[in-house]
VOPAGU-2260 file (C-alpha; in pm, 1 decimal, decimal comma):
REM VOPAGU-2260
SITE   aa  ch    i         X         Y         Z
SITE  UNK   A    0   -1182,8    2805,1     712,1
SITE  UNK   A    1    -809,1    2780,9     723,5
SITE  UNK   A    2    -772,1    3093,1     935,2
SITE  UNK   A    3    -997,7    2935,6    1213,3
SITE  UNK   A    4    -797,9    2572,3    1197,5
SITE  UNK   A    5    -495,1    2765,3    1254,0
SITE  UNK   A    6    -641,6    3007,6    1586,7
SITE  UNK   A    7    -881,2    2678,5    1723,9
SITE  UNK   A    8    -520,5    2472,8    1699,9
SITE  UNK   A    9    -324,8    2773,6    1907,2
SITE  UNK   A   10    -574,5    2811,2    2096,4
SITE  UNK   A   11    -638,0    2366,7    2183,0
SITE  UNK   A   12    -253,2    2384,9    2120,0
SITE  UNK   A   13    -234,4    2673,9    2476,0
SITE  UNK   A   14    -506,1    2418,3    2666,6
SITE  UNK   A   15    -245,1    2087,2    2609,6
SITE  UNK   A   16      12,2    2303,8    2730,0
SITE  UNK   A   17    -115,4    2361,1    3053,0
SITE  UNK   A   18    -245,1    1984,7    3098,6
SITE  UNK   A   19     179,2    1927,3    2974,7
SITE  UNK   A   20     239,4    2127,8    3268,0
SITE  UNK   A   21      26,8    1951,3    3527,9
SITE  UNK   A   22     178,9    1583,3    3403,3
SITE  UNK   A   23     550,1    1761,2    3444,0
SITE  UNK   A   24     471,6    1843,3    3819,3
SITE  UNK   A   25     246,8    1588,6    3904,1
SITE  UNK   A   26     351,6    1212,2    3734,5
SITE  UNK   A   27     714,7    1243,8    3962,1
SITE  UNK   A   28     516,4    1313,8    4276,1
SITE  UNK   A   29     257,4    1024,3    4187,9
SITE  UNK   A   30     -27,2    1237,1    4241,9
SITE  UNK   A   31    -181,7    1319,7    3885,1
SITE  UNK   A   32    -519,9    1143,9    3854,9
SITE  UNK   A   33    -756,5    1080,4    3569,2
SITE  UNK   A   34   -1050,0    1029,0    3793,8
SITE  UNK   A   35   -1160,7    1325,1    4014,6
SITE  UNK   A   36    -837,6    1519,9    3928,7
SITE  UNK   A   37    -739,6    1745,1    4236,3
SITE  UNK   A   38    -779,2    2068,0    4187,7
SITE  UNK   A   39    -482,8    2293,6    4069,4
SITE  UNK   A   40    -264,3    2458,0    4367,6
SITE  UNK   A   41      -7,6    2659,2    4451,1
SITE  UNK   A   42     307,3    2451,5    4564,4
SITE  UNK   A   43     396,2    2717,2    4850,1
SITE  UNK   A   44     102,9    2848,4    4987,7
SITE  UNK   A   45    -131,8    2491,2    4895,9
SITE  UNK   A   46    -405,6    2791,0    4780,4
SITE  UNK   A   47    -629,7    2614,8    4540,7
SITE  UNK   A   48    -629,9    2780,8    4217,8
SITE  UNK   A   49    -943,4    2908,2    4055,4
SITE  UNK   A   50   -1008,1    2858,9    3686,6
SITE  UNK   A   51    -963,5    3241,5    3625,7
SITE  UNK   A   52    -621,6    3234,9    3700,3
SITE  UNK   A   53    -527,9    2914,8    3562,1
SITE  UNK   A   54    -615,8    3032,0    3214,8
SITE  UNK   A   55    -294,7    2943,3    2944,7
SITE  UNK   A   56     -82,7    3193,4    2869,7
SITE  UNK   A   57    -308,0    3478,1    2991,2
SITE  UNK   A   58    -361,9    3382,1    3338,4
SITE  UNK   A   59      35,2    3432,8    3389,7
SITE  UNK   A   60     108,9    3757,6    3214,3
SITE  UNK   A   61    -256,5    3916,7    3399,8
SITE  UNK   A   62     -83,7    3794,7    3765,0
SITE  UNK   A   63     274,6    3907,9    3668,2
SITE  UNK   A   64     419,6    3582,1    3692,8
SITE  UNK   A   65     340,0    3560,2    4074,7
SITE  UNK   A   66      75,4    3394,2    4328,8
SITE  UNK   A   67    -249,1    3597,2    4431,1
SITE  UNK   A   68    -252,3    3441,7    4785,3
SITE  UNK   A   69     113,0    3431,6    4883,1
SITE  UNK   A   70     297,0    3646,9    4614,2
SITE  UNK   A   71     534,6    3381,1    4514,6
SITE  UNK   A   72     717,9    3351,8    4208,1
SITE  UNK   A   73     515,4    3141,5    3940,5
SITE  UNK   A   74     794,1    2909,8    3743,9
SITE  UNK   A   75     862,1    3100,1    3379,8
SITE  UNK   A   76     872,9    2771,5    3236,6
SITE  UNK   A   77     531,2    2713,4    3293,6
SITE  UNK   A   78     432,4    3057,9    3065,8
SITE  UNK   A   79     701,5    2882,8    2812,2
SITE  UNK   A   80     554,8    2543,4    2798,9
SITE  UNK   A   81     197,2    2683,9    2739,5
SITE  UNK   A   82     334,0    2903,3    2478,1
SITE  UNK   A   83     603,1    2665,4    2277,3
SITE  UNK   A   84     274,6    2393,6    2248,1
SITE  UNK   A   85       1,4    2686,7    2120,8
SITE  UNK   A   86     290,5    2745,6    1865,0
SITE  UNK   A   87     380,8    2391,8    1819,7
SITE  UNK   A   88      39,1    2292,7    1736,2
SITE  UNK   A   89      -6,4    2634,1    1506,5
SITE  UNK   A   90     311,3    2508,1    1309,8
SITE  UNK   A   91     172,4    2156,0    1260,7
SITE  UNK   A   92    -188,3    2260,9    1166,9
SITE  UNK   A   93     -54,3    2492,2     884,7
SITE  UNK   A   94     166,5    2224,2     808,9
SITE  UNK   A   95     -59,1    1928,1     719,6
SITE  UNK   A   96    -386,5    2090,5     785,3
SITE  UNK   A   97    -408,7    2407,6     580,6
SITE  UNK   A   98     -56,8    2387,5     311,2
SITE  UNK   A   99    -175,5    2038,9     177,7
SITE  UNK   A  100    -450,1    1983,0     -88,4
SITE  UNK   A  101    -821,1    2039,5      -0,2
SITE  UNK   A  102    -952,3    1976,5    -359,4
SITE  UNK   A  103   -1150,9    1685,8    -180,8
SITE  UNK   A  104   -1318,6    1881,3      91,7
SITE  UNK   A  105   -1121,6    1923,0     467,2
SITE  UNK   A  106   -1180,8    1577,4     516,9
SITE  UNK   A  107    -845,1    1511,0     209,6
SITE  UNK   A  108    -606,0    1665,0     516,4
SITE  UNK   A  109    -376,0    1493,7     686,9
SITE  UNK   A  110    -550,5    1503,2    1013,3
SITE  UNK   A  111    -360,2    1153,0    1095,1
SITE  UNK   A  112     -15,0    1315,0    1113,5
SITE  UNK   A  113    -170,3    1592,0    1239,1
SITE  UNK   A  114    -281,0    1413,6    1558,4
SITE  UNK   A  115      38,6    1179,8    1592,0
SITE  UNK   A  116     278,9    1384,9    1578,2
SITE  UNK   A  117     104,8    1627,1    1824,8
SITE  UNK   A  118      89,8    1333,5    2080,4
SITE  UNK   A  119     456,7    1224,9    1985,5
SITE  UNK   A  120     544,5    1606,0    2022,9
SITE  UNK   A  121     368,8    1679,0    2361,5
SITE  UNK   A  122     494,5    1347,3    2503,3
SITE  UNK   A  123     851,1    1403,7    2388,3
SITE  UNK   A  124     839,8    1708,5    2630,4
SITE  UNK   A  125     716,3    1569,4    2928,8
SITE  UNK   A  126     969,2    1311,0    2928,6
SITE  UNK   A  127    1199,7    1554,6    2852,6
SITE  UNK   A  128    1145,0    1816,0    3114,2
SITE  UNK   A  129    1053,1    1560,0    3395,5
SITE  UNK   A  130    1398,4    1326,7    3334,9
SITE  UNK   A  131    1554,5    1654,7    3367,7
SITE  UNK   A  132    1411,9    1781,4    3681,1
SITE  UNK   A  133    1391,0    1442,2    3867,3
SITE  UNK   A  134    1652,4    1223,5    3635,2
SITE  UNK   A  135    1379,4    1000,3    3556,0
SITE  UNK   A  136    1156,0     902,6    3256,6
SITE  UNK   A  137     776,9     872,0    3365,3
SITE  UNK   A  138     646,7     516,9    3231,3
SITE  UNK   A  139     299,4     703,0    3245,3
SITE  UNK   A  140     387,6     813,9    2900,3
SITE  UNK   A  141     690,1     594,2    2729,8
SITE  UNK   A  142     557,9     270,5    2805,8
SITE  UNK   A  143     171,9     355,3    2635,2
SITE  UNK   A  144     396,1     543,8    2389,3
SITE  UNK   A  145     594,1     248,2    2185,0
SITE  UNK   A  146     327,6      -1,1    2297,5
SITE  UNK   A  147      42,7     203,3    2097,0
SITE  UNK   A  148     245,2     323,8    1790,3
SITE  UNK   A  149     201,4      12,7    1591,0
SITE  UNK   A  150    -141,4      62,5    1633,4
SITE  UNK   A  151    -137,5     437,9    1564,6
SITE  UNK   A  152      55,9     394,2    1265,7
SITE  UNK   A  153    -195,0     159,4    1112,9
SITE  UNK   A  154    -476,6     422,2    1227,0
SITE  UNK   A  155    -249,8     705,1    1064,0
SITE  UNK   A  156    -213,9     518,8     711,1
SITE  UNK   A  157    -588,5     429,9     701,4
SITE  UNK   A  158    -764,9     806,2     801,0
SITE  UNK   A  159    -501,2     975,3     546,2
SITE  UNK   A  160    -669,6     996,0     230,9
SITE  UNK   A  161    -365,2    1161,1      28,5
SITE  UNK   A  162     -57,3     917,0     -72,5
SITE  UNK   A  163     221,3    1078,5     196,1
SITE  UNK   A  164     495,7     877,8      38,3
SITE  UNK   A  165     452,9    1091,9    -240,7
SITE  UNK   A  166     425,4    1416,0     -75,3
SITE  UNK   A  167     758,6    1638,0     -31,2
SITE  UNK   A  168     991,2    1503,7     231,8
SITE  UNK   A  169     908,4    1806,8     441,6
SITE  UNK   A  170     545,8    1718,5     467,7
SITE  UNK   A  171     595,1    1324,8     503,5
SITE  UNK   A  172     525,3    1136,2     835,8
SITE  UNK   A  173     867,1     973,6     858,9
SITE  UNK   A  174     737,8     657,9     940,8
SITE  UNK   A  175     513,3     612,5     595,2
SITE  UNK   A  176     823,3     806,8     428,9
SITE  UNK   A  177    1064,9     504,3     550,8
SITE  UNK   A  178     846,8     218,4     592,2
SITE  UNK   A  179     990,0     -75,1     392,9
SITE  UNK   A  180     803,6    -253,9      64,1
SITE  UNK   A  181     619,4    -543,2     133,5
SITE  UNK   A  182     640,9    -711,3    -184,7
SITE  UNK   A  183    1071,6    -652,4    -155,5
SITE  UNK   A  184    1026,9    -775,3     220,8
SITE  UNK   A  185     867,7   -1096,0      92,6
SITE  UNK   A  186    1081,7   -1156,5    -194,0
SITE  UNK   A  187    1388,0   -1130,5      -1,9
SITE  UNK   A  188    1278,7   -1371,0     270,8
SITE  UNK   A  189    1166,1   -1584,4      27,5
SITE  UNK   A  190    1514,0   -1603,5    -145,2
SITE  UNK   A  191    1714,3   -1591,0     202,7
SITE  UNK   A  192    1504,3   -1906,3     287,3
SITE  UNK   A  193    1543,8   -2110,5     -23,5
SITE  UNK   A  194    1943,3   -2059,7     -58,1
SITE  UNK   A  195    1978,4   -2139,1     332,8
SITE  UNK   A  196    1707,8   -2436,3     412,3
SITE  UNK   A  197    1952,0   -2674,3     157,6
SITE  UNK   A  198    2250,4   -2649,6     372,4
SITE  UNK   A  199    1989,3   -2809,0     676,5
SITE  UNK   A  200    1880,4   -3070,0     472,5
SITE  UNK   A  201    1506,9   -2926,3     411,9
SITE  UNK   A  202    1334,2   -2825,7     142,2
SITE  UNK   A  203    1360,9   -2477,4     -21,7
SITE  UNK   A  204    1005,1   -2477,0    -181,6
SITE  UNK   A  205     846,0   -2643,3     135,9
SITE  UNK   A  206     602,5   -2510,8     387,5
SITE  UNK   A  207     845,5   -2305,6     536,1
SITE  UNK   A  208     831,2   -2089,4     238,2
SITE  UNK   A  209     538,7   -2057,5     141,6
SITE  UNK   A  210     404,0   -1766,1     398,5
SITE  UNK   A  211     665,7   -1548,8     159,4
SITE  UNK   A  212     552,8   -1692,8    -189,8
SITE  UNK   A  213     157,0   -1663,2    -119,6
SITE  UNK   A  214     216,9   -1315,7      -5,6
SITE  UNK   A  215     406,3   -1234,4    -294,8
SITE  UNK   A  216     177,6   -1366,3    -545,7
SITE  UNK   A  217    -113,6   -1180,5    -359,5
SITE  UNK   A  218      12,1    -870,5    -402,9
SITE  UNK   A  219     147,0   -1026,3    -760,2
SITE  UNK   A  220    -260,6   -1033,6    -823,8
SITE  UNK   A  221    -340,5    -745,4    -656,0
SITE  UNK   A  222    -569,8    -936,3    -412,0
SITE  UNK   A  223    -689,6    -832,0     -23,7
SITE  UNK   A  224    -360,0    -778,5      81,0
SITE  UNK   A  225    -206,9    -523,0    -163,4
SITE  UNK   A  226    -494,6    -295,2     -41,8
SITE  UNK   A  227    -410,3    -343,4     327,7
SITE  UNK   A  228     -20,9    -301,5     171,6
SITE  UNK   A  229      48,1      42,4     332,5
SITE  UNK   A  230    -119,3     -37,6     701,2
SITE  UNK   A  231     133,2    -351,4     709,2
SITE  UNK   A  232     433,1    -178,2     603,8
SITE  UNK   A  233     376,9     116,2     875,0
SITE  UNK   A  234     280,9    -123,0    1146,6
SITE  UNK   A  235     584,2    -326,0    1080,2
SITE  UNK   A  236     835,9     -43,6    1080,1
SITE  UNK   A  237     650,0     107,1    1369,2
SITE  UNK   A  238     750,9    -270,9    1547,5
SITE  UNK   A  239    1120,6    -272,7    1376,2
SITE  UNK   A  240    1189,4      81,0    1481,5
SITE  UNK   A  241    1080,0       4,8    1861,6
SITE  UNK   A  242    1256,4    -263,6    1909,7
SITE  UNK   A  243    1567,6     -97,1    1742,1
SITE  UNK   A  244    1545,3     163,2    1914,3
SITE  UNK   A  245    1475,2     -22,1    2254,7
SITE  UNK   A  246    1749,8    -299,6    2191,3
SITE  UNK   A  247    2031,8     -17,0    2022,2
SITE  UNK   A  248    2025,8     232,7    2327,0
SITE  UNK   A  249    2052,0     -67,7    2569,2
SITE  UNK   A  250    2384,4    -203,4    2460,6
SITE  UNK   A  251    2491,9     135,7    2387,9
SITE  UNK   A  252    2420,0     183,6    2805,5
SITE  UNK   A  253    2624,4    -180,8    2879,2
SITE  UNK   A  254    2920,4     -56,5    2663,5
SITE  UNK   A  255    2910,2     272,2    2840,0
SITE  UNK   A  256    2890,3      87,9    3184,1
SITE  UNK   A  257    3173,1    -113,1    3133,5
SITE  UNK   A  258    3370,8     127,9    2969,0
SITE  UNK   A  259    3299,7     434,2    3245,6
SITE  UNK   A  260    3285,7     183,4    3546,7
SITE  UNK   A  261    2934,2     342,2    3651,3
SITE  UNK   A  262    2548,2     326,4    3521,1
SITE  UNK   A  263    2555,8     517,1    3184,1
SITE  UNK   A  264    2231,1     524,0    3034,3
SITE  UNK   A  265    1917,2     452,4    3242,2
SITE  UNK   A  266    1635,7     185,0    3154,4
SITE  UNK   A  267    1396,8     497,5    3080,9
SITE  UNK   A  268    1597,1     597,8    2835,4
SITE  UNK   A  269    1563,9     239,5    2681,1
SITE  UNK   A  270    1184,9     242,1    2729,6
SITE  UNK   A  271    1220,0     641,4    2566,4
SITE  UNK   A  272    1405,2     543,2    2257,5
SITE  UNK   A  273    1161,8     237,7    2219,8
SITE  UNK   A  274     901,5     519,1    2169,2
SITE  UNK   A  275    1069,5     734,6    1979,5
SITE  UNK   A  276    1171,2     423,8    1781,8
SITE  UNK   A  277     772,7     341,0    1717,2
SITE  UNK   A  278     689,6     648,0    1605,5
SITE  UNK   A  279     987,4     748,2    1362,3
SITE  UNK   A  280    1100,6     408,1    1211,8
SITE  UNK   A  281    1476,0     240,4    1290,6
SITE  UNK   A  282    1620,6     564,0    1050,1
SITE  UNK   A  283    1458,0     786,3    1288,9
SITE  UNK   A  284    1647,3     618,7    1605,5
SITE  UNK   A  285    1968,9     638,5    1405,6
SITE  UNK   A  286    1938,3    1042,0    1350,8
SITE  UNK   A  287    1753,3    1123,2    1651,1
SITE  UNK   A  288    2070,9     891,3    1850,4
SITE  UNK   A  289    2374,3    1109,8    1650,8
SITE  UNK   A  290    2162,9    1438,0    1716,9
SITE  UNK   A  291    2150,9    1346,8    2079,0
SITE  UNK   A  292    2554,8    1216,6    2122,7
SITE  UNK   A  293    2637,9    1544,7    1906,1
SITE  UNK   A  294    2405,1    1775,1    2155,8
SITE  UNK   A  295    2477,0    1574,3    2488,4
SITE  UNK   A  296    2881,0    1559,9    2427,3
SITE  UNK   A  297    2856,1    1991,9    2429,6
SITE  UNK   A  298    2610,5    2000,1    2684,5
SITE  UNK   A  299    2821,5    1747,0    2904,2
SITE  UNK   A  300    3151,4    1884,9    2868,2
SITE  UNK   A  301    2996,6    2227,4    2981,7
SITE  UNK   A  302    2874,6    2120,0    3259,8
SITE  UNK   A  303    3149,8    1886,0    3409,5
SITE  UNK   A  304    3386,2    2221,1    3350,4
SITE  UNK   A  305    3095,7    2439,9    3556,9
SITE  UNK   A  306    3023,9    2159,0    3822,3
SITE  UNK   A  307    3419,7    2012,0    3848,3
SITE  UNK   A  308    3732,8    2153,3    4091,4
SITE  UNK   A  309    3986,6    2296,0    3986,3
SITE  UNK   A  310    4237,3    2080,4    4237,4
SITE  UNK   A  311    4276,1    1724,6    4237,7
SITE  UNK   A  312    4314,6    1483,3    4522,1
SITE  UNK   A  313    4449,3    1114,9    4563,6
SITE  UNK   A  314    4080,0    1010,6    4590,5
SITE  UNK   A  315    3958,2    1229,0    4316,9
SITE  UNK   A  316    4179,8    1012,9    4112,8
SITE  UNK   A  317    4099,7     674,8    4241,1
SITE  UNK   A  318    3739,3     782,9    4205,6
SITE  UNK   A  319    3710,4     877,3    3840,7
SITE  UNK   A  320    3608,4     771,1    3541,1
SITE  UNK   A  321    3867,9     587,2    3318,6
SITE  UNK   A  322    3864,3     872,0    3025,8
SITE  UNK   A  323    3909,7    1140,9    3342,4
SITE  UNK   A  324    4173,0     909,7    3498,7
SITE  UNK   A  325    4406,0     939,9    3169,2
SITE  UNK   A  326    4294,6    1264,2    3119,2
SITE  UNK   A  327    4485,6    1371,9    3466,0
SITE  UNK   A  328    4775,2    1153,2    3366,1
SITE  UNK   A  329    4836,7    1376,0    3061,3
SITE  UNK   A  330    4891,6    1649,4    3288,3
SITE  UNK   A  331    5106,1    1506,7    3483,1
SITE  UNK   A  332    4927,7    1310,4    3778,9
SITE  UNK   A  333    5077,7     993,5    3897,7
SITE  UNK   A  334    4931,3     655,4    3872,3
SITE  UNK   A  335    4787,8     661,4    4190,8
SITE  UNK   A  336    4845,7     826,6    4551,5
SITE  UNK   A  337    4683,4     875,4    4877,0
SITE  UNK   A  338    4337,6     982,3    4939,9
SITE  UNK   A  339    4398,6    1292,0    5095,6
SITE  UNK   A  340    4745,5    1417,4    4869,8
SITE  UNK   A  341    4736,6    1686,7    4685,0
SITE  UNK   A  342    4818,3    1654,7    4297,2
SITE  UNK   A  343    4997,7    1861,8    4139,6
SITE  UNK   A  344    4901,7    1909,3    3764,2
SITE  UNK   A  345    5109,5    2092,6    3467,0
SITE  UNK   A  346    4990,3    2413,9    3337,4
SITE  UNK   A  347    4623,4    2412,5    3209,0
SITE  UNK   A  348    4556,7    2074,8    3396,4
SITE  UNK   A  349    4275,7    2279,3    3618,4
SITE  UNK   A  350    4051,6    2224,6    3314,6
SITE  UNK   A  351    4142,7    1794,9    3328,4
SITE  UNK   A  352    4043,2    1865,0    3724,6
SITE  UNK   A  353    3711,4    1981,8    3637,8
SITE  UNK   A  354    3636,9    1702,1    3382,6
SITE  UNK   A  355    3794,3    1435,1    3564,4
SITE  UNK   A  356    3534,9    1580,4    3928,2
SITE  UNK   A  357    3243,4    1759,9    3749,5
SITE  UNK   A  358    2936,5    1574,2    3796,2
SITE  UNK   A  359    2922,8    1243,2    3585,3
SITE  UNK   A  360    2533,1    1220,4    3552,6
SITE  UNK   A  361    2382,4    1411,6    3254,7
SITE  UNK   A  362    1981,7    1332,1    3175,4
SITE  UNK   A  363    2006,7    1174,3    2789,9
SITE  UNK   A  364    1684,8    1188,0    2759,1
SITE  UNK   A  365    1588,5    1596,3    2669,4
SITE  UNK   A  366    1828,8    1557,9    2403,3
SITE  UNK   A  367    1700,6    1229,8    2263,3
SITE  UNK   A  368    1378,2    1425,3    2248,5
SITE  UNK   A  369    1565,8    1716,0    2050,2
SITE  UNK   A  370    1665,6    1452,2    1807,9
SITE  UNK   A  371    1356,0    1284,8    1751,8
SITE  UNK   A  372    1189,8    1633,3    1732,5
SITE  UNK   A  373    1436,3    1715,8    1480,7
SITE  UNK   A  374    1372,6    1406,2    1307,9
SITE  UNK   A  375     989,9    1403,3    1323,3
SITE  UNK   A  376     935,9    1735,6    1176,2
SITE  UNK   A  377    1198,1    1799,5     928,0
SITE  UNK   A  378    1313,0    1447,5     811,3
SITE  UNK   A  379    1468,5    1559,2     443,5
SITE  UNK   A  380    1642,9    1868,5     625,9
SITE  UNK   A  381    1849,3    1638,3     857,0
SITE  UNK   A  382    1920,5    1408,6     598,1
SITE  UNK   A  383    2046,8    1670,0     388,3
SITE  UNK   A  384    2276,8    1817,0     673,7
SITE  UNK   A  385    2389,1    1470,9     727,0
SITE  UNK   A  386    2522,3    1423,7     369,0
SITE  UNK   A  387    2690,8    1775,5     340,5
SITE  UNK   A  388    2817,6    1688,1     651,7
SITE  UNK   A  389    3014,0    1340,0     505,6
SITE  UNK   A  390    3070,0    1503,5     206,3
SITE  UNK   A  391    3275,1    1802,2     394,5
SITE  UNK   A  392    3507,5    1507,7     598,0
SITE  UNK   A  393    3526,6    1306,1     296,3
SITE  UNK   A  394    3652,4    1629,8     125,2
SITE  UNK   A  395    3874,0    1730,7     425,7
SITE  UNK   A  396    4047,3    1339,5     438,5
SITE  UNK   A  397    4099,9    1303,3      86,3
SITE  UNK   A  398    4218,5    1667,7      50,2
């Protein structure tokens, strides 16, 4: 039984793949529909493709990575998308569908997670790969994303039969790992309220209480809503992580405006981190965020050094960002000159002239999706790198 979940999920796991593919070439160019789909083509030669050779995985190795009509090279990213989701789906099957407990039949599984974080997975890619062919985030698949994952995390806490809380961190759903206590939630607001409505002049033991006291004597009693406890507690930190999420990565993109004089983070990204956000809880968006900064600061540097020049003119340095404007200063370049002059920059400033000219835009949004990957999957792992991490600089500053 387990050895067929695990080849039926590679094998469903090489189908999605494919269908990733199609949404990755088609939702830029507008032209993916639902309803009487056109037929898959080749881009060059506009052959129609028959299903033979459109077969996952196979299809590309049996052709040798090129066209049947006009011999053209087939992209090797499509062979690597089909193959990374057959293996991603293999690694989450014998993850929650075949290492948990099955004393209860199949049906104890947690085919929940199982689903959700395939869908958060496979749409985490798309928005990756398309924002960094085309710089954009398709709101074909962010926008249902963090609009649905209340809902899905309701549906997730209800078809799980086994208490994931409970489980080890590696096996948790974040969002049931992190999702806050009701009864604390209520008792809190309930206390906030009745220490601040006196200042106004109200009542603390009025109506506008008493939402917070009947639902904390009704789980108190152990009535109707302790046993719809867990659905309410994802839902809500489904809704508190998207609009974290959301709301966090937009004033991070107005402080990076104002502070770099140029658009700094795109409203996909917002819409992107609102998703990522719904699925992972607001401790999600704050790992998936530092995994991203960490990732996208290498990345960045990189590629302003391979895409910069190595000489500087008076325009050049007009032109720049303020952190590439100071950086030029500190090897030597005046405070300002004319367009076309040539600066001349101290020894080693050639690598300042590439920062300060390299191309400023870099897509966030792959590595958001390599953080909330990262998050997703293996929660207590990144946690644990994050406190040997502080531990190390605490260490290293207090000697």
């Amino acid at each position: 039984m387990d050895s067929l979940i695990l080849i039926a999920a590679a094998l469903y796991g090489a189908c999605i793949g494919s269908f990733l593919n199609v949404c990755i070439f088609r939702l830029p160019r507008r032209c993916l529909r639902l309803w009487r789909p056109k037929l898959s083509f080749c881009p060059r030669c506009r052959r129609s493709i028959p299903w033979y050779e459109n077969l996952p995985i196979v299809a590309f190795l049996g052709l040798g990575g090129r066209c049947r009509g006009c011999k053209g090279k087939i992209p090797l990213r499509y062979f690597f998308v089909e193959l990374a989701t057959a293996l991603f789906v293999f690694y989450l099957a014998d993850r929650y569908l075949v290492a948990t407990p099955s004393e209860a039949g199949p049906f104890s599984r947690q085919w929940g997670t199982f689903v959700s974080q395939a869908i958060f997975g496979c749409a985490l890619l798309v928005c990756a790969l398309v924002d960094a062919d085309w710089k954009t985030i398709p709101d074909e698949i962010d926008v249902p994303g963090f609009l649905l994952a209340p809902l899905i995390a309701w549906i997730v806490v209800s078809v799980n039969p086994l208490p994931v809380p409970t489980e080890p961190a590696e096996r948790a759903y974040p969002l049931l790992e992190w999702a806050p206590n009701l009864a604390a939630l209520a008792h809190r607001g309930k206390l906030a309220l009745e220490s601040a409505l006196p200042w106004w002049g109200l009542s603390g033991t009025g109506a506008l209480t008493s939402p917070f006291r009947a639902v904390e004597s009704s789980l108190a009693a152990g009535g109707a809503l302790a046993a719809w406890e867990p659905q309410v507690c994802a839902t809500f930190a489904a809704i508190l992580g998207a609009s974290v999420g959301g709301g966090l990565i937009f004033i991070i993109g107005k402080l990076g405006e104002w502070a770099f004089r140029m658009e700094a983070m795109g409203f996909g990204d917002v819409k992107l981190m609102a998703m990522i956000g719904g699925f992972t809880g607001w401790q999600g968006v704050l790992g998936s965020i530092v995994v991203a900064s960490i990732l996208g600061s290498v990345w960045g540097i990189v590629s302003k050094v391979k895409s910069g020049k190595t000489t500087v003119t008076g325009e050049d340095l007009a032109e720049t960002s303020p952190l590439g404007y100071w950086a030029l200063r500190l090897f030597g370049a005046p405070r300002e000159a004319a367009d076309n002059a040539q600066l001349k920059l101290r020894l080693g400033g050639s690598l300042a002239a590439r920062l300060a000219t390299g191309d400023p835009y870099l897509p966030f949004g792959p590595f958001l999706a390599i953080g909330a990957a990262l998050v997703a999957l293996w929660p207590g792992t990144l946690l644990w790198l994050y406190g040997q991490w502080a531990d190390y600089l605490k260490r290293a500053w207090l000697g």
